[in-house]
C-alpha positions as CSV (number, residue, x, y, z in Angstrom):
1,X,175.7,242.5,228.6
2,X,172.6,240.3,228.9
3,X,172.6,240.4,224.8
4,X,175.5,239.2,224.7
5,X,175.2,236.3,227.1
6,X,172.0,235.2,225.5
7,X,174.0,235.3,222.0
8,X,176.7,233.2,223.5
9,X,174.6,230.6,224.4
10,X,173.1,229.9,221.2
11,X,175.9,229.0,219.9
12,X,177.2,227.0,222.3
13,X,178.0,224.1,221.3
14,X,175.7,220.8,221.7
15,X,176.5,218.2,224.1
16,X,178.4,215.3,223.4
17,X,175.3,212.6,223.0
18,X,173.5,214.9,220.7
19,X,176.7,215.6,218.4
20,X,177.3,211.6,218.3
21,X,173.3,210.5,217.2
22,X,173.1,210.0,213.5
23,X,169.9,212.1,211.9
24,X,167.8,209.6,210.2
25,X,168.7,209.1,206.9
26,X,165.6,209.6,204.8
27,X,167.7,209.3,201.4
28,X,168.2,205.7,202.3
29,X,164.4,205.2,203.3
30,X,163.5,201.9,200.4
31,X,160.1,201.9,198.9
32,X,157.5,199.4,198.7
33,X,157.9,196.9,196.1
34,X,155.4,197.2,193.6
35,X,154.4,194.7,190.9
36,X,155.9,195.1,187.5
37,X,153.5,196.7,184.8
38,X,153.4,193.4,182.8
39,X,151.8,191.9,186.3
40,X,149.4,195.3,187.3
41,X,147.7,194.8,183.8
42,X,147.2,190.6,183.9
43,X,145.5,191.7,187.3
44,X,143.0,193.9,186.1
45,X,142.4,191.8,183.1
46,X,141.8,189.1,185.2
47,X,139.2,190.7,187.8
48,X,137.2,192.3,184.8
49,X,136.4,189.2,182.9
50,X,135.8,187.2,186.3
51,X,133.6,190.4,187.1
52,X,131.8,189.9,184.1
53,X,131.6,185.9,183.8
54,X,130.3,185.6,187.1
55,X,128.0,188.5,187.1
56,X,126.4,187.8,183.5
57,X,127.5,184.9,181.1
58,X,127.8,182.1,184.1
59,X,124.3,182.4,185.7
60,X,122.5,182.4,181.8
61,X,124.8,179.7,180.6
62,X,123.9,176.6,182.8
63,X,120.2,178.2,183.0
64,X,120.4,177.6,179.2
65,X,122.1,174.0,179.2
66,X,119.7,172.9,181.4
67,X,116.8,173.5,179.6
68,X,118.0,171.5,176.7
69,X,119.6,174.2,174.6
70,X,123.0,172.9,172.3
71,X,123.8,175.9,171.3
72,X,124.0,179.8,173.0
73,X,125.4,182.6,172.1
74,X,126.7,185.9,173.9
75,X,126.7,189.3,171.8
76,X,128.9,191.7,174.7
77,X,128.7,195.6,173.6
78,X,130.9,197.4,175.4
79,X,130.7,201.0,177.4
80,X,131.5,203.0,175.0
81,X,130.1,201.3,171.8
82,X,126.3,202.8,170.7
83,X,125.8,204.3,173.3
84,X,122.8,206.4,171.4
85,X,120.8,203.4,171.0
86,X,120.2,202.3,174.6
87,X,117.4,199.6,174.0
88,X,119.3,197.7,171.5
89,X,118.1,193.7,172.2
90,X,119.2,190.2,169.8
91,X,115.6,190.6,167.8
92,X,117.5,193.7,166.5
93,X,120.4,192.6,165.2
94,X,120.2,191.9,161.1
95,X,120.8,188.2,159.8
96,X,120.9,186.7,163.0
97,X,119.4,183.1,162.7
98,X,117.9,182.2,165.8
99,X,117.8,185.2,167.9
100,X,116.3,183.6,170.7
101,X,119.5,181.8,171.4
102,X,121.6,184.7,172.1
103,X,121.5,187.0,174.5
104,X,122.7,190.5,174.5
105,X,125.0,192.2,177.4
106,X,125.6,196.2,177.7
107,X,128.8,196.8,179.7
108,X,128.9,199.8,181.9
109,X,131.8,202.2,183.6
110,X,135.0,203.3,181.9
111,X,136.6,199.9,183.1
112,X,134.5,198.4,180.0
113,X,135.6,199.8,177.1
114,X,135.8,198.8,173.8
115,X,139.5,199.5,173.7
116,X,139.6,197.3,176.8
117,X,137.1,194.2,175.6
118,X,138.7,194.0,171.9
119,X,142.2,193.5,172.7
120,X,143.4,190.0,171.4
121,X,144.9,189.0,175.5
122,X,141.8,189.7,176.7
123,X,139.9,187.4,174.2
124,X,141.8,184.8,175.0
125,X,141.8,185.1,179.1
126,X,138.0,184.8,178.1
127,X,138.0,182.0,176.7
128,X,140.2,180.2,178.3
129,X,138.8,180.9,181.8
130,X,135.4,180.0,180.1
131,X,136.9,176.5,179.3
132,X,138.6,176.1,182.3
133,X,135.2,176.9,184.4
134,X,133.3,174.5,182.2
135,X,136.0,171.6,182.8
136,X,135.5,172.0,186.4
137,X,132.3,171.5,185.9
138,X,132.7,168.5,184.5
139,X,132.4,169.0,180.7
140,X,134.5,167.8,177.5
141,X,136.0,170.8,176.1
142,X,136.8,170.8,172.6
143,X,140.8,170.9,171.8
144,X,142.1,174.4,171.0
145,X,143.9,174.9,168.1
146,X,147.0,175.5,169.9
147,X,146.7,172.8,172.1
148,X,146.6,170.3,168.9
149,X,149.5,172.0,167.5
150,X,151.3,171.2,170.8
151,X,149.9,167.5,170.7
152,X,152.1,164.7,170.1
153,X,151.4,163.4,166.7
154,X,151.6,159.8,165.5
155,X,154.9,159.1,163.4
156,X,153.7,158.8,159.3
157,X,153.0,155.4,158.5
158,X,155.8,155.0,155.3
159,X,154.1,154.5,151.6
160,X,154.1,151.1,149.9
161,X,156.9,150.5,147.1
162,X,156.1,151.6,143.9
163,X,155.8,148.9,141.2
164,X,159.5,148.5,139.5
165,X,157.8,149.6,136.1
166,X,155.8,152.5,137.7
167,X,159.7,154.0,139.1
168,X,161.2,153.7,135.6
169,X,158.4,155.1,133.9
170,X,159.2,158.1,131.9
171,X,156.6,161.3,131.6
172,X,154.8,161.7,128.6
173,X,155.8,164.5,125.5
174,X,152.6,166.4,126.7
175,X,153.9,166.7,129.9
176,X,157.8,167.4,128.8
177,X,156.4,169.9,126.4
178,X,154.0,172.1,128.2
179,X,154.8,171.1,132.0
180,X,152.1,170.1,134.7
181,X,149.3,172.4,135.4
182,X,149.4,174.7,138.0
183,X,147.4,174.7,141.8
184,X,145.3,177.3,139.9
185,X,144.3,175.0,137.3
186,X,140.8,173.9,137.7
187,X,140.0,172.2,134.4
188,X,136.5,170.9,135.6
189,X,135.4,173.6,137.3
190,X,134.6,172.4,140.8
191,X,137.4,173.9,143.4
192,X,135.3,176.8,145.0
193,X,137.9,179.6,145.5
194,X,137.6,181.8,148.3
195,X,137.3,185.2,146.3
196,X,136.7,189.0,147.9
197,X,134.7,189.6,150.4
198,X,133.1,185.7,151.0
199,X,137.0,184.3,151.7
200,X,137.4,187.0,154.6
201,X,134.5,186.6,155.9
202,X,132.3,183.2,155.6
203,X,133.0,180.8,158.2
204,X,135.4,177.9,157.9
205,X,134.1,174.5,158.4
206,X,134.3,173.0,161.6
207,X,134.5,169.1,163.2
208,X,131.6,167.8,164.1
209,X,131.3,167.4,167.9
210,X,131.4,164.6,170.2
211,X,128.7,163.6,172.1
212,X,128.6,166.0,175.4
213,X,131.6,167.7,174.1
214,X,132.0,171.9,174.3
215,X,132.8,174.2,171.6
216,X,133.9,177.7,173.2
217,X,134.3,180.4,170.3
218,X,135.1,183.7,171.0
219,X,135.6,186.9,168.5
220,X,135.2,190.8,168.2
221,X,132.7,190.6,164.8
222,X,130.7,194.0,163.7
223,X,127.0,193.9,164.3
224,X,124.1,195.3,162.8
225,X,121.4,196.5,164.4
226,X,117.2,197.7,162.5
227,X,116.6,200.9,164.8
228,X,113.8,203.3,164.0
229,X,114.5,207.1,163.7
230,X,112.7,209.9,165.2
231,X,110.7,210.0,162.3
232,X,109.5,206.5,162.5
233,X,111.7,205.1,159.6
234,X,114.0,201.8,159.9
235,X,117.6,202.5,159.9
236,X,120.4,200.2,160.7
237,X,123.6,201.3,162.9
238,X,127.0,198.9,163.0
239,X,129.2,198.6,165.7
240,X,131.9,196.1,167.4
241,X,130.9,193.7,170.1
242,X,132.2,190.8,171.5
243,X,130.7,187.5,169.7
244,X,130.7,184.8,171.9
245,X,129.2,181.2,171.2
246,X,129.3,177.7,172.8
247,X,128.0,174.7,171.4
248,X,127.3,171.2,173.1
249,X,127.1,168.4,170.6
250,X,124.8,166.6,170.8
């Protein structure tokens, strides 16, 4: 009898203010917001290269303009990149006229790596935050290519008249005959064509700068290195740093 009494009252049923409260509804429970990829990545970006301009480029750079220096260069080797040659300095590197004006950085941590440091958006948050630090400053930065592009040009001034006998002129039989001569055409042998290996890879010419204006130039460039072996002979070894330069003119 007891068995059954004890069986009957767990199943009664509950009382009225506990059939009538609602359980919580975890299915509707809304999660945090969180910031779209596009925005996660432009964050990290960000804190890495202010990480590294304050902690290395900044402190060297106005050290350097102070002391009279035009022009200073940055070779950045990321985490990853040869890591085999540890004590790699700018006497090192192969070709490099005045060595003394550069100074190499070695990144470290697998925040740094060279799949990080050579994409194209993080080469141009670089320099552009480099820019913008040194206008703050108080410096004339030079004019980026896209920001002349984006300039408003002056309208073309029109040409002057041609003569009335230079409109009805005629061209000659030569000309009729066998055409004009082609862009290619170099009869006198002076245009310098940029053949192979010296079109890709020798340096435009640039502007000449203004007084106390800034050049910022920043690229991912291959870099060679004299290293000596284990059995005391010079070898070279190549890898891809960033290859970042500013000028002052002067």
């Amino acid at each position: 009898m007891a068995s059954k009494l004890h069986l009957e009252h767990d199943h009664e049923a509950p009382p009225y203010e506990d059939s009538t409260t609602q359980p919580p509804a975890f299915s509707d429970r809304k999660e945090p917001d969180r910031p779209a990829l596009h925005a996660q990545l432009a964050d990290i970006r960000t804190r890495r290269i202010q990480n590294v301009l304050t902690t290395h480029i900044e402190p060297l750079l106005y050290s350097h303009f102070l002391d009279g220096i035009d022009k200073r260069g940055f070779i950045i080797i990321p985490a990853d990149i040869l890591t085999q040659q540890p004590h790699l300095a700018a006497q090192d590197i192969v070709n490099l006229p005045n060595a003394g004006n550069f100074t190499l950085l070695r990144l470290h941590g697998d925040e740094n790596s060279a799949a990080f440091w050579q994409q194209a958006s993080v080469l141009e948050e670089l320099a552009s935050s480099i820019r913008a630090r040194l206008t703050s400053s108080g410096y004339k930065v030079e004019a980026t290519t896209a920001e002349l592009l984006t300039k408003p040009q002056p309208p073309p001034q029109p040409s002057p008249a041609l003569d009335q006998t230079q409109q009805q002129a005629s061209p000659s039989w030569f000309k009729r005959q066998f055409g004009t001569p082609g862009p290619q055409h170099d009869p006198t042998a002076t245009t310098k064509y940029r053949l192979g290996w010296r079109g890709e890879y020798e340096d435009l010419p640039r502007r000449r700068l203004a007084q106390d204006e800034v050049r910022v130039t920043v690229r991912v460039r291959e870099v060679s290195f004299r290293v000596e072996t284990e059995m005391g002979l010079l070898d070279s070894v190549t890898g891809k740093a960033l290859w970042l330069e500013l000028e002052v003119g002067t």
